[in-house]
N, C-alpha and C positions, 0 to 999 in steps of 0.2 A: 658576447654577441653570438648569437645562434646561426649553424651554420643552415647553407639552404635544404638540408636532406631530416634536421632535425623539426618533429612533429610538433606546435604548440600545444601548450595543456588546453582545455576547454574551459572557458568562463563559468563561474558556478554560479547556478541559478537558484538563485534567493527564493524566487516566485515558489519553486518544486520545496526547496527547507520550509516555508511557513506555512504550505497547503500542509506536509506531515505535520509540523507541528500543530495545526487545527485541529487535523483529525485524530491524533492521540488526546489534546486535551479535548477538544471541543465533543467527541465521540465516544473513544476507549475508557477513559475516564467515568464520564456520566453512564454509559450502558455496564461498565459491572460494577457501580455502585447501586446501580439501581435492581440488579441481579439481588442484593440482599431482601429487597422488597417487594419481588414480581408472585405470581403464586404457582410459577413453573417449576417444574426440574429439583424438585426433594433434596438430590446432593449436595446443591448448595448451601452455605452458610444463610440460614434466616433467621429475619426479625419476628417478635410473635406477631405484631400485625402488617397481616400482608396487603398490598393495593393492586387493582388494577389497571389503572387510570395510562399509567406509560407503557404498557403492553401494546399497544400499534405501536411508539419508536423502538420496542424489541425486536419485533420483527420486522421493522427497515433497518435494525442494525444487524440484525442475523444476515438478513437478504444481501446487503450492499456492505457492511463494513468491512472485512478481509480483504476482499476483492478490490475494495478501494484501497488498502493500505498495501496490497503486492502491487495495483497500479503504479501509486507514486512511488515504489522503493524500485520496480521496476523500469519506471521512468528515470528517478534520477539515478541510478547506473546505466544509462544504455547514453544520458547527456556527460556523464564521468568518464565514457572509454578515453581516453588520448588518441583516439582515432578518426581519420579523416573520411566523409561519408561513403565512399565506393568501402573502403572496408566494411563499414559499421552493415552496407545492405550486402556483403559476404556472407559476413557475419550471419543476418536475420537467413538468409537464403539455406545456410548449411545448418542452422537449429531448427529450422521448420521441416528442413530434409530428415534430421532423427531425431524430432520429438511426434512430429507429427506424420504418421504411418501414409501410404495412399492406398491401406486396404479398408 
């Protein structure tokens, strides 16, 4: 039995595990296989015949895919804390106090 001072863990949200697991396969996946067949960037490993057909989805995964995958990793650690929300907006208040300067 838990007593009343002790914190419950957080429910883990499935929804946050299968959006990463899309965007690994459904994204990471296809864009650097596709890397072998684009006609950018020389250092990479290429095929002798190159295409350009999926060069627009290059550059919506240049643009947007990182950023999406620090989204949800930093989503699902900030629903992972075992902390109750007055900490959790502490929390945000003293990391935006030193990451983010007011000069």
């Amino acid at each position: 039995m838990r007593g009343a001072n002790e914190e419950t863990l957080p429910q883990r949200r499935w929804d946050i595990d299968w959006l990463r697991i899309l965007a690994v396969v459904g994204l990471l996946v296809p864009y650097h296989t596709y890397r072998v067949f684009d006609i950018w960037e020389d250092w990479y490993v290429k095929n002798d015949e190159l295409s350009a057909v999926l060069n627009p989805f290059l550059y919506l995964g240049d643009a947007v895919g990182m950023q999406l995958l620090f989204l949800l990793a930093g989503s699902a650690t900030w629903f992972a804390l075992p902390i109750n929300l007055s900490k959790r907006k502490k929390l945000y208040q003293k990391s935006n106090g030193e990451f983010i300067s007011a000069n």
